[in-house]
C-alpha positions as CSV (number, residue, x, y, z in Angstrom):
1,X,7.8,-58.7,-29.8
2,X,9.7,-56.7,-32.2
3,X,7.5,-53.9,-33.9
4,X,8.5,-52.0,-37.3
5,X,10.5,-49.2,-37.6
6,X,7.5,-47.1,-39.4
7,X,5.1,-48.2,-36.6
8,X,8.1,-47.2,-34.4
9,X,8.2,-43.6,-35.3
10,X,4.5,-43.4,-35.4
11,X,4.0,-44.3,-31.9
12,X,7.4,-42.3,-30.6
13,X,5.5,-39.4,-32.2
14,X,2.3,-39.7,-30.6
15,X,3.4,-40.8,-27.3
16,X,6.2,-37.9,-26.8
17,X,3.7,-35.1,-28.0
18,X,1.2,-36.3,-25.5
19,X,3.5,-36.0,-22.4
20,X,4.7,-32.4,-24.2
21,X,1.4,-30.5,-23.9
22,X,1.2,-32.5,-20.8
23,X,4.2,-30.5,-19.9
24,X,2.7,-27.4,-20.8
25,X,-0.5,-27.5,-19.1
26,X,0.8,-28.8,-16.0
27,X,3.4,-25.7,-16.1
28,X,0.5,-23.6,-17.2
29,X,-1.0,-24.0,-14.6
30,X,1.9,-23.1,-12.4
31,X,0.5,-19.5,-12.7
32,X,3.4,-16.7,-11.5
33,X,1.3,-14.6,-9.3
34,X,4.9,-12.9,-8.9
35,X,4.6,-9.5,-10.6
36,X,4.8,-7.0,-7.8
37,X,7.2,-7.1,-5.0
38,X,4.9,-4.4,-3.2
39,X,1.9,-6.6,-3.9
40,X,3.7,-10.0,-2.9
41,X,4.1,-8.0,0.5
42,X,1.0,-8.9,1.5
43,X,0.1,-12.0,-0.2
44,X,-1.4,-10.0,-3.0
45,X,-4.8,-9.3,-1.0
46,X,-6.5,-6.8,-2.8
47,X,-4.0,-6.1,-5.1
48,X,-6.1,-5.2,-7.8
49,X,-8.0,-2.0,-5.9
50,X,-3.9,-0.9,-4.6
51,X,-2.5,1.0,-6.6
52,X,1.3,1.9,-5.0
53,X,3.2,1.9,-8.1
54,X,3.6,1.0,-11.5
55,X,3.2,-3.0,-11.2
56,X,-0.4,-2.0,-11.1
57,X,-0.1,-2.1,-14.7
58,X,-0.4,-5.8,-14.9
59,X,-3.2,-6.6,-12.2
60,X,-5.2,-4.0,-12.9
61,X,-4.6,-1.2,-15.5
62,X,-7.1,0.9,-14.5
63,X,-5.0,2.1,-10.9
64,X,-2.9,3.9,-13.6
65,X,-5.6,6.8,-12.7
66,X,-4.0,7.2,-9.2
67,X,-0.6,7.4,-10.1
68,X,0.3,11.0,-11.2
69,X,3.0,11.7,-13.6
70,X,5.3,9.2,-14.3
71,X,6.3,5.8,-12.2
72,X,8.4,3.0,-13.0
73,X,9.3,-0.1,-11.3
74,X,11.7,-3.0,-12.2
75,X,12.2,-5.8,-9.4
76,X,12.8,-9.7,-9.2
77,X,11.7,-12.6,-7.1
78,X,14.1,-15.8,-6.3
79,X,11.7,-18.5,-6.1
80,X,13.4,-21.7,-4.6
81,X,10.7,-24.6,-5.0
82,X,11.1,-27.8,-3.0
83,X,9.2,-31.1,-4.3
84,X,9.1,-34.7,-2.1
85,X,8.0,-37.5,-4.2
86,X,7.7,-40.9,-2.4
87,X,7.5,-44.1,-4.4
88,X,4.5,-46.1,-3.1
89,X,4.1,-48.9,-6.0
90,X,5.2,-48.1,-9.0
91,X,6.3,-50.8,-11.8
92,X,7.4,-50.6,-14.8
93,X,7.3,-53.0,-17.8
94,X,9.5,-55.7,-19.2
95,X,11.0,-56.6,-15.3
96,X,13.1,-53.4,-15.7
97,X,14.2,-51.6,-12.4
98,X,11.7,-49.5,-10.9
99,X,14.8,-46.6,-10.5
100,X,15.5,-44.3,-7.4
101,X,14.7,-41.4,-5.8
102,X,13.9,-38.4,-8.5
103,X,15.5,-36.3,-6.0
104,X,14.6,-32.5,-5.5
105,X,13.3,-31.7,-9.4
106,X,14.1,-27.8,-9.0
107,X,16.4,-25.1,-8.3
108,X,16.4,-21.1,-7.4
109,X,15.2,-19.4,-10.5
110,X,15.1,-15.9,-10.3
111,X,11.3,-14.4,-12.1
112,X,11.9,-10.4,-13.0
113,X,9.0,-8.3,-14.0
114,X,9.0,-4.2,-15.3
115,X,6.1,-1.8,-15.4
116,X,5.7,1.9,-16.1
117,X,2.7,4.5,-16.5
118,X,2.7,7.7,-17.6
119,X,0.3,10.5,-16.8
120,X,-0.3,11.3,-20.7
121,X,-3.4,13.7,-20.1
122,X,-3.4,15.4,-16.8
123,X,-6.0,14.1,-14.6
124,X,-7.6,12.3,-17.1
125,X,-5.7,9.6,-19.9
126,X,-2.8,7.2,-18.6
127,X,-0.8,5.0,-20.9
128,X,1.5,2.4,-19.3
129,X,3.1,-0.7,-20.3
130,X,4.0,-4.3,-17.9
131,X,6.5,-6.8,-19.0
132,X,6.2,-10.4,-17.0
133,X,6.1,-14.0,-17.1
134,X,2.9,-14.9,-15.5
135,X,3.2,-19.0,-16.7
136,X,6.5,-21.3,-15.8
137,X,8.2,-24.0,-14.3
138,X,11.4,-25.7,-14.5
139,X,12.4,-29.2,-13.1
140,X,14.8,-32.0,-13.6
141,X,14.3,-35.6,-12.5
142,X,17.8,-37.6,-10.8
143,X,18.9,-40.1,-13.8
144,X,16.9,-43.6,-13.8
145,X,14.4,-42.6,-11.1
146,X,10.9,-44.4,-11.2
147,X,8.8,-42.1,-12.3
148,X,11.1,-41.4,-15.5
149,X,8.8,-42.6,-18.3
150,X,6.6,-39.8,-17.3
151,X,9.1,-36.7,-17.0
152,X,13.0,-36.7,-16.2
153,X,13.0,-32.9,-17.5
154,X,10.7,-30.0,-18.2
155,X,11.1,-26.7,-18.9
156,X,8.5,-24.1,-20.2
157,X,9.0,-19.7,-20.2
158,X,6.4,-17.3,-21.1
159,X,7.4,-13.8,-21.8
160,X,4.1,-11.4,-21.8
161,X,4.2,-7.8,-22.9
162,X,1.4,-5.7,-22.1
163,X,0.7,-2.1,-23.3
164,X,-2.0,-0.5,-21.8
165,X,-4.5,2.4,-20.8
166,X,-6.5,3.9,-18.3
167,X,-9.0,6.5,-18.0
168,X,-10.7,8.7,-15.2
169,X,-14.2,8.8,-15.4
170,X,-14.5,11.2,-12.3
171,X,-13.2,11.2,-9.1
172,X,-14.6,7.5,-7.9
173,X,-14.4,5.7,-11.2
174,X,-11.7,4.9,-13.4
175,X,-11.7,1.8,-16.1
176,X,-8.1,0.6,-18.2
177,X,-7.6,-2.2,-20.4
178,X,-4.7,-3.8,-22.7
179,X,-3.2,-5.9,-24.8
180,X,-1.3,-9.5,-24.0
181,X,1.3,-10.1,-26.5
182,X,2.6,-13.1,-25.3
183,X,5.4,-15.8,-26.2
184,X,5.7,-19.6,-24.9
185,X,8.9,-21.3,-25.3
186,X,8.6,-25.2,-24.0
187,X,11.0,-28.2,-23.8
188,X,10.8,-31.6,-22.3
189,X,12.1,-34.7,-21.9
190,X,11.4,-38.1,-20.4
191,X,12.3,-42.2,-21.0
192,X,10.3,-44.4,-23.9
193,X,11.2,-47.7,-24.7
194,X,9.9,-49.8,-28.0
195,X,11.7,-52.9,-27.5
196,X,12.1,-54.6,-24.9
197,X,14.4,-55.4,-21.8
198,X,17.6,-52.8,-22.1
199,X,15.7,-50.5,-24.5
200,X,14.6,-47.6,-23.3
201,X,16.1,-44.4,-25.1
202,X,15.5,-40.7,-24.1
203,X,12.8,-38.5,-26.1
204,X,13.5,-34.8,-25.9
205,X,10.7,-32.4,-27.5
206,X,10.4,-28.7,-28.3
207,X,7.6,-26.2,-28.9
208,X,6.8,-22.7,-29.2
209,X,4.2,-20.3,-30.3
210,X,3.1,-16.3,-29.6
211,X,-0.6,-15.2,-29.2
212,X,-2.9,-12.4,-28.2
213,X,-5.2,-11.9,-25.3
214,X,-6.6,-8.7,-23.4
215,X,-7.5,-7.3,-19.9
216,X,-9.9,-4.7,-18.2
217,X,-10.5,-3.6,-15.2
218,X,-12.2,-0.5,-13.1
219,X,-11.2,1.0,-10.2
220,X,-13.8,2.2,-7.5
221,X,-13.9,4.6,-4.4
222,X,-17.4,4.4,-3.2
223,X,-16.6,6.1,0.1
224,X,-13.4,8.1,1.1
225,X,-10.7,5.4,2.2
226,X,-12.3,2.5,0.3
227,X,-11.1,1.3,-3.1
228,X,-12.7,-1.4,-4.8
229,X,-11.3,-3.0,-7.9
230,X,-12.0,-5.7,-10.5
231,X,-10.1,-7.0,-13.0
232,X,-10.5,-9.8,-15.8
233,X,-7.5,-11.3,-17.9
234,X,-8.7,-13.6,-20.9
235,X,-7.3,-16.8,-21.4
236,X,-4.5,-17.6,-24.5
237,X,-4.7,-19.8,-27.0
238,X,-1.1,-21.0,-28.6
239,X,-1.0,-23.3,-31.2
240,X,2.7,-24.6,-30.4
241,X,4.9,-26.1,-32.9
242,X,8.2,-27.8,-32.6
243,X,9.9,-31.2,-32.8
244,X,10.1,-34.7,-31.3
245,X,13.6,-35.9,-31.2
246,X,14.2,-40.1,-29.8
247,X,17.2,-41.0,-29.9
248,X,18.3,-43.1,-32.8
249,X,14.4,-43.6,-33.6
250,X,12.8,-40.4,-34.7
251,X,12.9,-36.4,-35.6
252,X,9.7,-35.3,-36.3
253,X,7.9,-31.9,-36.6
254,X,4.7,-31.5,-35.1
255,X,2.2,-28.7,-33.7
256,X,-0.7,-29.0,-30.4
257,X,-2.7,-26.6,-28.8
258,X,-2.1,-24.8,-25.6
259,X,-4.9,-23.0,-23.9
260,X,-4.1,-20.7,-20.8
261,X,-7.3,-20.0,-18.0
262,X,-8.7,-16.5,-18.4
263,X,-8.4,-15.4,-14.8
264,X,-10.7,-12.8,-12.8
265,X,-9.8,-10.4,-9.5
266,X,-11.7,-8.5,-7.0
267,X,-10.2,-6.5,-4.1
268,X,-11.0,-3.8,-1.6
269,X,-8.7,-2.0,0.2
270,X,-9.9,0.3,3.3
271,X,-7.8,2.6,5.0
272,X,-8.8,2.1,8.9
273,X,-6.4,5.9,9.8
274,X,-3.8,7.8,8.8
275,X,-1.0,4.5,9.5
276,X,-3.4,1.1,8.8
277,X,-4.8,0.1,5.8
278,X,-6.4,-4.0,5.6
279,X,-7.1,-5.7,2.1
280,X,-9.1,-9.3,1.2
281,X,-9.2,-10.0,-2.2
282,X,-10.5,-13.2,-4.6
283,X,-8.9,-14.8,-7.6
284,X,-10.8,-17.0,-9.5
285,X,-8.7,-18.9,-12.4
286,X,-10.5,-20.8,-15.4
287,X,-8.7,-24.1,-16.1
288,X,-11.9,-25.8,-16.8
289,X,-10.6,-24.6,-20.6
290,X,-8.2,-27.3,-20.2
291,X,-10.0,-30.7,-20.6
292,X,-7.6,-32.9,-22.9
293,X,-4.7,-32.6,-24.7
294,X,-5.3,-32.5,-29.1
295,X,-2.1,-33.6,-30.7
296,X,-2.2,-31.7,-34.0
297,X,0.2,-34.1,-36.8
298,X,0.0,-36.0,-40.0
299,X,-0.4,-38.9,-37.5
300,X,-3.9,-40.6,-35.8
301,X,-5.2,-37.7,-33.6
302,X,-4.0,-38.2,-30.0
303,X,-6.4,-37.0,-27.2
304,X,-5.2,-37.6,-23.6
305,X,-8.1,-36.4,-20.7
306,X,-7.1,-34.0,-18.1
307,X,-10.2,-32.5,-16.5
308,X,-8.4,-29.5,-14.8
309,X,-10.6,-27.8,-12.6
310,X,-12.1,-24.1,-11.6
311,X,-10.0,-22.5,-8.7
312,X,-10.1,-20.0,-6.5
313,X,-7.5,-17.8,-4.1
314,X,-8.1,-15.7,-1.5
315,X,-5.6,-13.4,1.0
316,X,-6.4,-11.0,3.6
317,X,-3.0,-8.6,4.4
318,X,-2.6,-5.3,6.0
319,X,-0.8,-2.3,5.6
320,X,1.2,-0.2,8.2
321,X,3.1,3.5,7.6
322,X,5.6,3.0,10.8
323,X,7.2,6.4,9.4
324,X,8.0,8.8,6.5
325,X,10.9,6.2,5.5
326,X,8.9,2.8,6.2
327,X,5.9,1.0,5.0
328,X,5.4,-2.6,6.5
329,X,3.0,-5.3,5.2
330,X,2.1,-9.2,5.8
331,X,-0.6,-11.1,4.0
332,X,-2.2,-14.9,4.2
333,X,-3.1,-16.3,1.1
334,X,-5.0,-20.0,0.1
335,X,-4.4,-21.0,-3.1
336,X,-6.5,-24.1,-4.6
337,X,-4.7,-26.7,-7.1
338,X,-6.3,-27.2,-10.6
339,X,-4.7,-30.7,-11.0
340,X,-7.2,-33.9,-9.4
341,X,-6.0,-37.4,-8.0
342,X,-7.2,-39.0,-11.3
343,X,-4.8,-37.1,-13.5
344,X,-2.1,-35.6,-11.7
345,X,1.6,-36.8,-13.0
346,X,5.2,-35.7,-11.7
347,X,5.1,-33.0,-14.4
348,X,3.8,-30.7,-11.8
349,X,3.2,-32.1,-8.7
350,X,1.2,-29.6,-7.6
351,X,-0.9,-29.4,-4.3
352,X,-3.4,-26.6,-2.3
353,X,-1.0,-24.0,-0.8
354,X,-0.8,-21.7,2.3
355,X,0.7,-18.5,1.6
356,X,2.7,-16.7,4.2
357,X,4.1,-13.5,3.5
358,X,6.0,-10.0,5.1
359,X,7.5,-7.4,3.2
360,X,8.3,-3.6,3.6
361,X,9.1,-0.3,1.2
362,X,12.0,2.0,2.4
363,X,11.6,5.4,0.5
364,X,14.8,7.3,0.0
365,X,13.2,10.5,-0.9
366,X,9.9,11.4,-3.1
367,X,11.6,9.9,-6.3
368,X,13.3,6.7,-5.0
369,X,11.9,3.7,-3.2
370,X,13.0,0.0,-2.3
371,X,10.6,-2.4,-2.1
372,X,11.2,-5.7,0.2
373,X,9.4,-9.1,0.3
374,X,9.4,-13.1,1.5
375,X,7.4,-15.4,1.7
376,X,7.1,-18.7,2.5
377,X,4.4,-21.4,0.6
378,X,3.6,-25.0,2.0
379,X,2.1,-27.1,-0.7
380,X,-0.1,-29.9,0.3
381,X,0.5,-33.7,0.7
382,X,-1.2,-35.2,-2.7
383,X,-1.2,-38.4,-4.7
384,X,0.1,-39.1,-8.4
385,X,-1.1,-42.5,-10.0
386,X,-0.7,-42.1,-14.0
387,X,-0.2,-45.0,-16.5
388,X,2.0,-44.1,-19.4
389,X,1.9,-46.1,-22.3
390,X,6.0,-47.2,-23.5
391,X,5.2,-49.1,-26.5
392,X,2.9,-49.5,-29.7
393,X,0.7,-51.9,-27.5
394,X,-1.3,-50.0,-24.9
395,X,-1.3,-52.8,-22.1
396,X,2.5,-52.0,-21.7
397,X,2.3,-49.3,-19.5
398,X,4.9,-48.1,-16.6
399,X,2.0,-46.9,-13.8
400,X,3.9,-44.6,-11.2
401,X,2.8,-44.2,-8.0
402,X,3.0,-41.8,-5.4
403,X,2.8,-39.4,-2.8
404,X,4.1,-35.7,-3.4
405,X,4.8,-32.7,-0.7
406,X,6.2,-29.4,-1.8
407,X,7.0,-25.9,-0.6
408,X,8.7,-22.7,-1.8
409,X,10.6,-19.9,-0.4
410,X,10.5,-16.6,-2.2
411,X,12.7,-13.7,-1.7
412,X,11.9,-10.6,-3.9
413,X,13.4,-6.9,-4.3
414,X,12.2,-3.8,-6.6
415,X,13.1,0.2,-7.2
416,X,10.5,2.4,-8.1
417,X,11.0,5.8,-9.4
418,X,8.7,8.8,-10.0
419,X,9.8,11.2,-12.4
């Protein structure tokens, strides 16, 4: 049945804003633990009580107080993601073809990050400032595939800027903090169709917003040899706005909320002797923030249920001085998926992952160092089964099912230098 242009542009509207902060949450939650190439050494166990150069900055500000004078440290990490998604039943209405394979959704994108700190009152006051982008993703479906009314692109960048300080309380306890200046840039794209057999057109949306947050943390050496730290990052909230483009249908502004977890870290690292130092560390990340999507608009309030849930990470690693030139490290991490069964989509089709990782520093002399990681991450086997709605009525749905595998390779390099 042929529905009215207004009710047409209505629904276009609604419908393509939904899968957007879909989009964003899903990426979201694709949190970039990827902010040290020291740190990813190791899987990142204990990272927030070691302190080994500037990227401290952004896991825990308060390690500034072990650092004397001044550091900095600029690296990158290739992440090359891998996604398998099997078709296992899906249809999709008005006796169109179901569509293909989707194809590996991503490519190698490379994730840089900066830090410095500065030693601004001897022995006592450190300033320091981290520049990262802790949230992103990036995929692109194969033309026509079958799970194209949910996502055939997505793209989302956050850029976070974080000045901050730290300050010795006495020789076992230092505290830091700081500010998250942060900037979200989203796009996506998928397939809609309002009428009929042969009609299905491409919606392409936009969105982006900056925000504040903060972080503390304290930094702890109850006994010679043993650092403890803790750190807490609160969550952002972004109110995005942007535009709904369908082809030949609609161009629409509009505005949703975005809200990203507040995320907490514990660590200990104990030097065993002069060569070996072991780390274990927690990560405990609050998506439960992120129960439905809100579409903001001049239209009927859209609210679509996601039910992220609570996670937590954990990693052991270990440290080894082989000489004055090298510094090797490896580290195991387990790293729990927010997204369920119920509401999982090919946005992100995410899964628990086993973290495997090796790295090494060469230091060139007492100013110049190289720092060397990889890494390999298997994502688990999991199952998407989503309905998306792809006209005003809501019984015409496209339902896409199936299973998803993943993994990802990382390769990551970094100078620091002390001045």
């Amino acid at each position: 049945m042929r529905i009215s242009k207004a009710l047409s542009l209505a629904t276009v509207s609604t419908f393509a804003l939904s899968s957007f902060l879909i989009s964003d949450a899903n990426a979201a939650g694709f949190y970039l633990q990827e902010q040290s190439v020291s740190g990813l050494g190791n899987a990142f166990a204990g990272q927030v009580a070691t302190p080994r150069d500037s990227s401290i900055v952004y896991f825990n500000p308060a390690g500034m107080a072990k650092l004397k004078g001044s550091h900095s440290n600029f690296g990158f990490h290739i992440l090359a993601p891998s996604s398998d998604i099997t078709n296992t039943g899906t249809t999709i209405p008005f006796g169109g073809a179901t569509g293909g394979d989707g194809g590996n959704p991503y490519t190698a994108t490379p994730i840089p990050n900066g830090s410095f700190s500065h030693e601004s009152i001897e022995d006592k006051l450190w300033i320091g400032l981290a520049v990262s982008a802790p949230f992103g993703l990036e995929n692109e479906y194969n033309d026509g595939w079958f799970g194209r009314f949910d996502s055939t692109k997505t793209r989302l960048t956050t850029i976070d800027i974080q000045p901050s300080f730290a300050v010795k309380l006495n020789d076992a306890l230092s505290i830091g903090g700081g500010l998250n200046i942060q900037y979200v840039d989203a796009d996506l794209q998928k397939i809609v169709n309002f009428t009929g057999p042969g009609g299905e057109v491409s919606s392409a949306l936009n969105g982006d917003d900056m925000s504040f947050g903060y972080n503390v943390g304290l930094l702890y050496e109850p006994i010679e040899g043993t650092t403890l730290g803790a750190h807490y990052r609160s969550g952002v909230h972004h109110d995005l706005e942007g535009r709904v483009i369908v082809t030949g249908v609609a161009n629409t502004p509009a505005t949703a909320e975005l809200d990203l977890p507040e995320i907490v870290q514990l660590g200990i690292n104990h030097r065993v002797n002069d060569k070996l130092s072991v780390m274990a560390g927690a990560t405990w990340f609050g998506w439960n923030s992120f129960e439905e999507i809100r579409v903001i608009s001049a239209l009927p309030a859209s609210v679509t249920t996601q039910n992220y849930q609570t996670t937590w990470a954990f990693a052991v690693g270990a440290e080894y001085e082989y000489n004055d030139k090298w510094t090797l490290r490896a580290g195991y991490q387990f790293d729990e998926t927010p997204t369920t069964d119920e509401y999982r989509t090919t946005l992100t089709p995410d899964g628990d992952r086993n973290w495997i990782s090796t790295g090494a520093t060469y230091k060139f002399n007492d100013q110049i160092s190289l720092d060397m990681a990889a890494t390999y991450i298997d994502i688990a086997k999991e199952t998407i089964n989503v309905a998306r709605n792809v006209t005003a009525n809501p019984a015409t749905t496209a339902n896409v099912r199936a299973d998803s595998e993943g993994e990802v390779g990382i390769l990551s390099f970094a100078v620091s230098y002390k001045f």
